[in-house]
MOPAC internal coordinates of N, CA, C and O (Angstrom, degrees):
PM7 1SCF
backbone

  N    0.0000 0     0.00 0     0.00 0    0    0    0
  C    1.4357 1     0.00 0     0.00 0    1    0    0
  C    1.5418 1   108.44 1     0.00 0    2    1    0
  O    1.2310 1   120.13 1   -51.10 1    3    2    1
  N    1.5232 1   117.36 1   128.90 1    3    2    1
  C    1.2106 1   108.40 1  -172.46 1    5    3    2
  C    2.2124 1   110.21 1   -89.44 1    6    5    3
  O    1.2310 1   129.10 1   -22.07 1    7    6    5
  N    1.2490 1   100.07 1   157.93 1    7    6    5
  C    1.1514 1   110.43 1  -173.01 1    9    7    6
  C    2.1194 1   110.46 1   -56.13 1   10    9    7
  O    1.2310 1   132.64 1   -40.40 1   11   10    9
  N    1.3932 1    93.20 1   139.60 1   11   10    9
  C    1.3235 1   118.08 1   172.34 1   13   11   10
  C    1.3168 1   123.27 1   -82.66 1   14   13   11
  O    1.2310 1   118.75 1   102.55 1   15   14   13
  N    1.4759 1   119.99 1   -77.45 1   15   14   13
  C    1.2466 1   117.13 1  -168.31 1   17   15   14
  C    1.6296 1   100.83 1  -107.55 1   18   17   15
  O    1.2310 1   123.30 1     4.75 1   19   18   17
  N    1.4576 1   111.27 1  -175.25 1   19   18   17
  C    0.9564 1   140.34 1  -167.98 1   21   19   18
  C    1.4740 1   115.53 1   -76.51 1   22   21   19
  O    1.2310 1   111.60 1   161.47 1   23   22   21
  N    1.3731 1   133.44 1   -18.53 1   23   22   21
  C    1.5455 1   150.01 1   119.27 1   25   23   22
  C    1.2170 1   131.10 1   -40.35 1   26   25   23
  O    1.2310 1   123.48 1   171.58 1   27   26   25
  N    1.0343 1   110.94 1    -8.42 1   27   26   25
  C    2.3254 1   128.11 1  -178.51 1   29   27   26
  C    1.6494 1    84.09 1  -117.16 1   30   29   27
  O    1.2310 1   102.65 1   120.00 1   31   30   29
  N    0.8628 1   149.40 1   -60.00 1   31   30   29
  C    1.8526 1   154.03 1  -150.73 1   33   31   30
  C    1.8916 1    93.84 1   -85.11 1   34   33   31
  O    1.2310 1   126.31 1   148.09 1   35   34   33
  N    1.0886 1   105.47 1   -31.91 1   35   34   33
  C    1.8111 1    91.25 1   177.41 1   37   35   34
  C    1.6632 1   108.60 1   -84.85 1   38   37   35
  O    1.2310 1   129.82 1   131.50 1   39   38   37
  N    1.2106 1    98.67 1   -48.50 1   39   38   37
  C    1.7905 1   108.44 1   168.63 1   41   39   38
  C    1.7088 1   107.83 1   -34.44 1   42   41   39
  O    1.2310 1   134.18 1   108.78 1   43   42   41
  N    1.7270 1    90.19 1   -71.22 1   43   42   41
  C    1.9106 1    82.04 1  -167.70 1   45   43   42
  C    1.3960 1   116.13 1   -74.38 1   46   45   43
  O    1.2310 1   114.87 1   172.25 1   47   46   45
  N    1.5605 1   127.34 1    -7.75 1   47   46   45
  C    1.3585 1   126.06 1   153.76 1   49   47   46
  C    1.3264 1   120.70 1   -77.59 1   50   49   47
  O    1.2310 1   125.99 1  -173.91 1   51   50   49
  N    1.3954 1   106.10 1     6.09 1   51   50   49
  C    1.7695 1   104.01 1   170.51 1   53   51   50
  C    1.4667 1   106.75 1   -89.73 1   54   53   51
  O    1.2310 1   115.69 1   123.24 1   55   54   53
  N    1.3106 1   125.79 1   -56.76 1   55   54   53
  C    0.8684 1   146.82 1  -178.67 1   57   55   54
  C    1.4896 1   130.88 1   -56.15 1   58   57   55
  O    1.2310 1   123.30 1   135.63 1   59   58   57
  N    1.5954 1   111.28 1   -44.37 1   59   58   57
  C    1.1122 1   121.97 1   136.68 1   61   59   58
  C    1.9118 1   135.64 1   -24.43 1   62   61   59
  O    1.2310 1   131.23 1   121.27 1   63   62   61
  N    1.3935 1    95.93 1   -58.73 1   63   62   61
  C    0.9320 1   124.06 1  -176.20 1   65   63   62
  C    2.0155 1   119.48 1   -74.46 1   66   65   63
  O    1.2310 1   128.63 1   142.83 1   67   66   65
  N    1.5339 1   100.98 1   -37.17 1   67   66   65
  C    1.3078 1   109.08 1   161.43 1   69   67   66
  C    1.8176 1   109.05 1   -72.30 1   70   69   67
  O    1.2310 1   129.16 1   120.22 1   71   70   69
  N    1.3095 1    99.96 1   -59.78 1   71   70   69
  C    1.5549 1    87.11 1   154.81 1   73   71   70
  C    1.4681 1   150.26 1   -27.90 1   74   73   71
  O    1.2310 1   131.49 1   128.01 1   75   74   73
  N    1.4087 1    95.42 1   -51.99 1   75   74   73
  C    1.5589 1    96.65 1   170.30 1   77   75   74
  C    1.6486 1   118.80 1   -71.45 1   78   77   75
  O    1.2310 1   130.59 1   161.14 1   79   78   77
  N    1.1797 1    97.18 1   -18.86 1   79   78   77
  C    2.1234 1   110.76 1  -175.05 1   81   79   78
  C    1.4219 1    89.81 1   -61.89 1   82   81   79
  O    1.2310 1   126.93 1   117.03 1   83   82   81
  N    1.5308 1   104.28 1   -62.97 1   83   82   81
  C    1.7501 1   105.19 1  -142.06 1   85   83   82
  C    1.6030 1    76.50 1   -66.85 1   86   85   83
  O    1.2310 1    95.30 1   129.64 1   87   86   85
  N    1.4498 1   160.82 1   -50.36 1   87   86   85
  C    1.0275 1   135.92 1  -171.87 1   89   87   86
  C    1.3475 1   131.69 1   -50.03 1   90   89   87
  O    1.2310 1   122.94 1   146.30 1   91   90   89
  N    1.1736 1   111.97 1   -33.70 1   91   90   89
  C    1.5079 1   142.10 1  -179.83 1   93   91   90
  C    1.8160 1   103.54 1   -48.28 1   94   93   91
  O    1.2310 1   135.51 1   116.59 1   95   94   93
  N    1.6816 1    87.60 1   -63.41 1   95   94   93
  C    1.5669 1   102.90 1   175.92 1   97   95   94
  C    0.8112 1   131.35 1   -30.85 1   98   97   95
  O    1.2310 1   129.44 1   103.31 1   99   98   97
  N    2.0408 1    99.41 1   -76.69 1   99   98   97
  C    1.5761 1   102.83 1   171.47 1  101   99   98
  C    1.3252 1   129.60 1   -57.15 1  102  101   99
  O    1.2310 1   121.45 1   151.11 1  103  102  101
  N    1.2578 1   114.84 1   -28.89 1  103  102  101
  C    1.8681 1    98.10 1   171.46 1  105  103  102
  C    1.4131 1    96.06 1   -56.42 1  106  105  103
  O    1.2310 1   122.73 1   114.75 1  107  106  105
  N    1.2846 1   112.37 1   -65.25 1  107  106  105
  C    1.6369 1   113.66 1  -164.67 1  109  107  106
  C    1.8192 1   101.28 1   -27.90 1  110  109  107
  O    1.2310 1   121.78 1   131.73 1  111  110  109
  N    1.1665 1   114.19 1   -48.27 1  111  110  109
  C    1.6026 1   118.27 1  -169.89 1  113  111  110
  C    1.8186 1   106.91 1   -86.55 1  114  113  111
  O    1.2310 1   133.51 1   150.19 1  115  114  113
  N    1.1083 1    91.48 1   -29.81 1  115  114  113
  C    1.8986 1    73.61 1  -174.14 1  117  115  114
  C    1.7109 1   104.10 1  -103.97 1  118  117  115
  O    1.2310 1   108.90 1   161.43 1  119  118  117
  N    1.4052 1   138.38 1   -18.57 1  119  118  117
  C    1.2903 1   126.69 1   179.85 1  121  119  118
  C    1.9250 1   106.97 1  -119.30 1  122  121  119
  O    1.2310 1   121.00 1   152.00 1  123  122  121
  N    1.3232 1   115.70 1   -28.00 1  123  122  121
  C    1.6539 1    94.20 1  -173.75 1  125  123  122
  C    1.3219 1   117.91 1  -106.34 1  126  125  123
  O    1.2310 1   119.32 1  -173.34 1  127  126  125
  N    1.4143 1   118.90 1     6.66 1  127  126  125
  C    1.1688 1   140.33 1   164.07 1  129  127  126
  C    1.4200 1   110.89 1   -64.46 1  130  129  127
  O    1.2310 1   129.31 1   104.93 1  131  130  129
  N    1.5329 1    99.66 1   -75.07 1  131  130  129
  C    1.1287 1   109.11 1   178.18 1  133  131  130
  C    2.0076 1   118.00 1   -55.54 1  134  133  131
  O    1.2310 1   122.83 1   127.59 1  135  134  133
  N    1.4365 1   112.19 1   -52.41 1  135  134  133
  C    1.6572 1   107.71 1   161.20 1  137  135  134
  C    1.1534 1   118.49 1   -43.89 1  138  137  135
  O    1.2310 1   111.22 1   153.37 1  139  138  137
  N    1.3757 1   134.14 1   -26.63 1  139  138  137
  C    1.7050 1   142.29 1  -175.77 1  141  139  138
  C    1.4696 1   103.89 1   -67.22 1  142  141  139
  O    1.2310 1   126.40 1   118.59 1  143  142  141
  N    1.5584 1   105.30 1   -61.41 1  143  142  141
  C    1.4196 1   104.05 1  -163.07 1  145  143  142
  C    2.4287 1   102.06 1   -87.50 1  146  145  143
  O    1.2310 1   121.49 1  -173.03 1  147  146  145
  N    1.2081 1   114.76 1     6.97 1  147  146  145
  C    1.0000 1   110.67 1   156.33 1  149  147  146
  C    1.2747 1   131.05 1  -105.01 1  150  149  147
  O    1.2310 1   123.20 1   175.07 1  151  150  149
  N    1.4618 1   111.48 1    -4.93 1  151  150  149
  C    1.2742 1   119.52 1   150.19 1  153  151  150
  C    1.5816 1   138.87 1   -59.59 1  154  153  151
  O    1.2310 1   131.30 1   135.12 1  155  154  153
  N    1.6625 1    95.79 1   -44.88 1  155  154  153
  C    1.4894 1   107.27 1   173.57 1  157  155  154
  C    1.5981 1   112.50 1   -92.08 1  158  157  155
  O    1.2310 1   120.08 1  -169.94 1  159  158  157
  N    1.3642 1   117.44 1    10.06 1  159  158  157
  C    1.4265 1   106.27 1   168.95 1  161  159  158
  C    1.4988 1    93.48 1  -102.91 1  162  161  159
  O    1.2310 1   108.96 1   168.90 1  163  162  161
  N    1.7837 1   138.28 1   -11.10 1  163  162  161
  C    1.1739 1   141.79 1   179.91 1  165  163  162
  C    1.6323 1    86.67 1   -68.48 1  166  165  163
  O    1.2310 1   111.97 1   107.17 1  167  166  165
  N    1.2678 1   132.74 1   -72.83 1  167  166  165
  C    1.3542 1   137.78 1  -139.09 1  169  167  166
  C    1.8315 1   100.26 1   -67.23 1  170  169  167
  O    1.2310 1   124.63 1   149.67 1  171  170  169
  N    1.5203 1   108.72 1   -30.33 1  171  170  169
  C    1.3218 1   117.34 1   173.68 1  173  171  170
  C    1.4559 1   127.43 1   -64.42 1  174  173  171
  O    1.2310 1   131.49 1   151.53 1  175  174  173
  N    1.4229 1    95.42 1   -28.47 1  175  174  173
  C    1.4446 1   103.04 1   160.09 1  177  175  174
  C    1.1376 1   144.52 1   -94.57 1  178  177  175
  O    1.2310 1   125.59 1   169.75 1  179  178  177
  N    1.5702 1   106.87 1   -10.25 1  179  178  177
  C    1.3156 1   125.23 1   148.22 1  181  179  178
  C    1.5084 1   128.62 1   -61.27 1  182  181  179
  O    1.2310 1   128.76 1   147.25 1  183  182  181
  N    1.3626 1   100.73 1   -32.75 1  183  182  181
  C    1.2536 1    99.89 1   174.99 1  185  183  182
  C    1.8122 1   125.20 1   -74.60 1  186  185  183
  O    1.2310 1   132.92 1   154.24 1  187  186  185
  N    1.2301 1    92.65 1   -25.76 1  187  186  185
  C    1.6776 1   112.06 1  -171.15 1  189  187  186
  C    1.8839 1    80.97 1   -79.05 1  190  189  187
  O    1.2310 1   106.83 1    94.00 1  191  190  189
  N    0.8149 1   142.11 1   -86.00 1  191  190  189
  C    1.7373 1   150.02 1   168.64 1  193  191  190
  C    1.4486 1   103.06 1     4.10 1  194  193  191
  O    1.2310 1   131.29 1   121.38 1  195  194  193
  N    1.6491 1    95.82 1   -58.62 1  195  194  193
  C    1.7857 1   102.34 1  -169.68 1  197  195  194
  C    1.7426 1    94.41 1   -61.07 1  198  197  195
  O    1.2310 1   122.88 1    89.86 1  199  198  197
  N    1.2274 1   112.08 1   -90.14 1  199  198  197
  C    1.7417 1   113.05 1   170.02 1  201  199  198
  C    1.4282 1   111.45 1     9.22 1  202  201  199
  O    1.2310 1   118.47 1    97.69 1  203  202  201
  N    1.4949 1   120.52 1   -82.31 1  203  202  201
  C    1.2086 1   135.52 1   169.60 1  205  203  202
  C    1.5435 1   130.20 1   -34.06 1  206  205  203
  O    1.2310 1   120.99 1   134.97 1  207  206  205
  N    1.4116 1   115.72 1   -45.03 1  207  206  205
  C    1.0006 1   116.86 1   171.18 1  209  207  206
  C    1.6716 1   111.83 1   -70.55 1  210  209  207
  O    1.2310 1   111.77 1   139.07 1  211  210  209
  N    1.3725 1   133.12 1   -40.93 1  211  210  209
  C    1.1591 1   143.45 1  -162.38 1  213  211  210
  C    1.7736 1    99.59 1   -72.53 1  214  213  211
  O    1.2310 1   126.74 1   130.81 1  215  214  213
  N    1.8949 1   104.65 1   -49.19 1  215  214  213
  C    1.4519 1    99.12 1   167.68 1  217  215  214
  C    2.1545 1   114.54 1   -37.96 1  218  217  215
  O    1.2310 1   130.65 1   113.22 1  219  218  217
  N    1.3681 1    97.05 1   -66.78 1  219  218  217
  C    1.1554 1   103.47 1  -168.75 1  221  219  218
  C    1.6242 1   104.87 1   -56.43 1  222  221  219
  O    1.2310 1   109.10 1   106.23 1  223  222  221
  N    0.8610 1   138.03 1   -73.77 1  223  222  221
  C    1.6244 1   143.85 1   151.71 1  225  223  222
  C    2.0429 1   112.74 1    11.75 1  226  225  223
  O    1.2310 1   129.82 1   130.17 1  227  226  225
  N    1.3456 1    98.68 1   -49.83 1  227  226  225
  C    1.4251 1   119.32 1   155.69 1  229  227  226
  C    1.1861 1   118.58 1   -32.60 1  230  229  227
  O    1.2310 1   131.92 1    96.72 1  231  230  229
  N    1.6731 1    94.60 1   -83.28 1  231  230  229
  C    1.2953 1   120.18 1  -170.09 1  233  231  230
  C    1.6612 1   121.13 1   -56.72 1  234  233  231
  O    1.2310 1   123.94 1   137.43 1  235  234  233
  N    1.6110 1   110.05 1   -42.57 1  235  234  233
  C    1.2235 1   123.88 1   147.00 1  237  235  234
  C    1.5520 1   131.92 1   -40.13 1  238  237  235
  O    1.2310 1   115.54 1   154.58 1  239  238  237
  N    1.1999 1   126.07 1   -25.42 1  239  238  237
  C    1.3419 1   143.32 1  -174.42 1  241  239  238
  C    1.7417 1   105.76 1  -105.86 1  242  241  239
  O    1.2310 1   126.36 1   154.30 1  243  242  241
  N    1.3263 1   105.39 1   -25.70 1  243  242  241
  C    1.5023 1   101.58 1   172.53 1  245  243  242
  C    1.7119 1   105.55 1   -94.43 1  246  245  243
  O    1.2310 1   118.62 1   150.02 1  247  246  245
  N    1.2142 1   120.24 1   -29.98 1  247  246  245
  C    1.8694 1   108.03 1   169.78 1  249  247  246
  C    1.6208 1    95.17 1   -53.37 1  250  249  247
  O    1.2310 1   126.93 1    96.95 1  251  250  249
  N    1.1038 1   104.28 1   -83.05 1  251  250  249
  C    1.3385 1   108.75 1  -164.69 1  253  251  250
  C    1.6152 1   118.39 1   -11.93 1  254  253  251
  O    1.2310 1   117.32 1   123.76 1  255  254  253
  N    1.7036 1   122.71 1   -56.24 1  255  254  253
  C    1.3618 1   152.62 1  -150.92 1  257  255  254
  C    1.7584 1    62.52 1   -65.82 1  258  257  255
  O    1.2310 1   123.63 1    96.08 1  259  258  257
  N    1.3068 1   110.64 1   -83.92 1  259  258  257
  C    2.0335 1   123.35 1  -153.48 1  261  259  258
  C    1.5070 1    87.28 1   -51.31 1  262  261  259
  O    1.2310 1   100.39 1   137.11 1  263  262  261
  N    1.3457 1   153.15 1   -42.89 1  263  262  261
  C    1.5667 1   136.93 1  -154.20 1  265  263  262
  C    1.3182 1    86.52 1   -66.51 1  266  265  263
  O    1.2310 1   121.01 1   113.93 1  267  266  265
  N    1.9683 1   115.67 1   -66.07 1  267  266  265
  C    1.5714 1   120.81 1  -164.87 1  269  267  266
  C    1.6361 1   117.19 1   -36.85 1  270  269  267
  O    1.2310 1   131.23 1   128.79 1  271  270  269
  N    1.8776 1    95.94 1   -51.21 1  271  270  269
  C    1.6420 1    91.11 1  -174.69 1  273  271  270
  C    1.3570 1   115.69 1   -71.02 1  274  273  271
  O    1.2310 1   121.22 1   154.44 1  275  274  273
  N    1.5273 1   115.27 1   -25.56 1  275  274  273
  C    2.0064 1   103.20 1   172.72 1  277  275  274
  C    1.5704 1   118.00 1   -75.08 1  278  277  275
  O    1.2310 1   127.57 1   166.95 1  279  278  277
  N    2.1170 1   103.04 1   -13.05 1  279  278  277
  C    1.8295 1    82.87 1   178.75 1  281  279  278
  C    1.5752 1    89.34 1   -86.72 1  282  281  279
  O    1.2310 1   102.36 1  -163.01 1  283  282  281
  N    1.0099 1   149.89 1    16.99 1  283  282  281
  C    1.3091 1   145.67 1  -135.85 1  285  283  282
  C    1.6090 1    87.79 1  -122.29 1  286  285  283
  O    1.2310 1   121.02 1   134.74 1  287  286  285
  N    1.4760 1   115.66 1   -45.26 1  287  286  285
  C    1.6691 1   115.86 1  -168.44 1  289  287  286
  C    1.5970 1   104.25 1   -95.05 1  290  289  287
  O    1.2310 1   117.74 1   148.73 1  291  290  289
  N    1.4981 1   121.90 1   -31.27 1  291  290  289
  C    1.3509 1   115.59 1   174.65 1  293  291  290
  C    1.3823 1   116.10 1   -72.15 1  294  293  291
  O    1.2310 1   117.14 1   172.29 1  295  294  293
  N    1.4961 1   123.05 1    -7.71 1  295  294  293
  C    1.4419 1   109.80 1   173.46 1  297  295  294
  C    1.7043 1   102.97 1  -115.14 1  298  297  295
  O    1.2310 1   125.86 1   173.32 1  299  298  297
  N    1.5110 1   106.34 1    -6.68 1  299  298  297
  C    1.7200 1    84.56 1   141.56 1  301  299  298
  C    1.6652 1   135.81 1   -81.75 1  302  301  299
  O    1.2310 1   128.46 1   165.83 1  303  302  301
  N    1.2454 1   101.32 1   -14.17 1  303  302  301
  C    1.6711 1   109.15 1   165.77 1  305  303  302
  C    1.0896 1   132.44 1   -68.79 1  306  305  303
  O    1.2310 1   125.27 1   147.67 1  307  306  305
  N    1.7684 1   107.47 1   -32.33 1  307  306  305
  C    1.2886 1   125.23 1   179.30 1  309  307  306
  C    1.5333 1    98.09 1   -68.02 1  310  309  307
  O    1.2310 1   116.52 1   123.81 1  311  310  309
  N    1.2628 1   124.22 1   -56.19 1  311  310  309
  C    1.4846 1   122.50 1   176.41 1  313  311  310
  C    1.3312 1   124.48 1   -56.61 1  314  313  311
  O    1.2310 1   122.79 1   157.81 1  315  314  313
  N    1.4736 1   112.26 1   -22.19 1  315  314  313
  C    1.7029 1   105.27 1   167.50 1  317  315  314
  C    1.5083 1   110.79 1   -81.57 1  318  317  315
  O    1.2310 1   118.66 1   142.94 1  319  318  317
  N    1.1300 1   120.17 1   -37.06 1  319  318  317
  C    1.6748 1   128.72 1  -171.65 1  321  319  318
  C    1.6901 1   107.42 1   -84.79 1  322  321  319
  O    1.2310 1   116.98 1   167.91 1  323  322  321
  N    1.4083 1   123.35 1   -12.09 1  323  322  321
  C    1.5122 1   121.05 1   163.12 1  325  323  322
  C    1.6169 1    97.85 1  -147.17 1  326  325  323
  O    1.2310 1   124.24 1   -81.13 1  327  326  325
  N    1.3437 1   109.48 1    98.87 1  327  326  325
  C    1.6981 1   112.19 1   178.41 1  329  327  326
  C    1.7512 1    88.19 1   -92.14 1  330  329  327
  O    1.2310 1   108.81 1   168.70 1  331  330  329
  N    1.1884 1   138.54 1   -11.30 1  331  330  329
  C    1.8922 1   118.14 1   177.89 1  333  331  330
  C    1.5766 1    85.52 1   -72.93 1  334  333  331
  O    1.2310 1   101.85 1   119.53 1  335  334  333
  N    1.3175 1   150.74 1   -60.47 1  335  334  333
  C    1.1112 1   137.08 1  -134.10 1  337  335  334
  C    1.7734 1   116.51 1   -63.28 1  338  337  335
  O    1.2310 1   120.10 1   180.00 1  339  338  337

């Protein structure tokens, strides 16, 4: 039977309304809690990743430096050991 007066309409908007909280909650507790704190252990590992890559990035930039200077000395050798070429 639906509500009559104005004492039945505060009731089921109370209730309703506690209802909708405790729903509110539990997501709050069972899905964005948990997405929150797997988010910031995502970003933590991104960050350690970024680091990492930049190490290697380094290291990449220093072969290179040693490739340049050995093609750098074998084609000055080549030019002492064949100056017609």
């Amino acid at each position: 039977m639906p509500p009559h007066n104005i004492d039945e309409w505060a009731a089921l908007i109370t209730i309703m309304s506690i209802l909708l909280t405790g729903l509110i909650g539990l997501i709050n507790i069972w899905i964005i809690r948990p997405l929150k704190d797997m988010m910031s252990n995502l970003s933590e590992k991104f960050g350690t990743l970024n680091r990492t890559l930049e190490i290697m990035q380094g290291d990449v930039d220093r072969i290179d430096e040693k490739v340049n200077d050995h093609e750098k000395r074998i084609y000055g050798l080549e030019i002492q050991t064949h100056p017609e070429s």
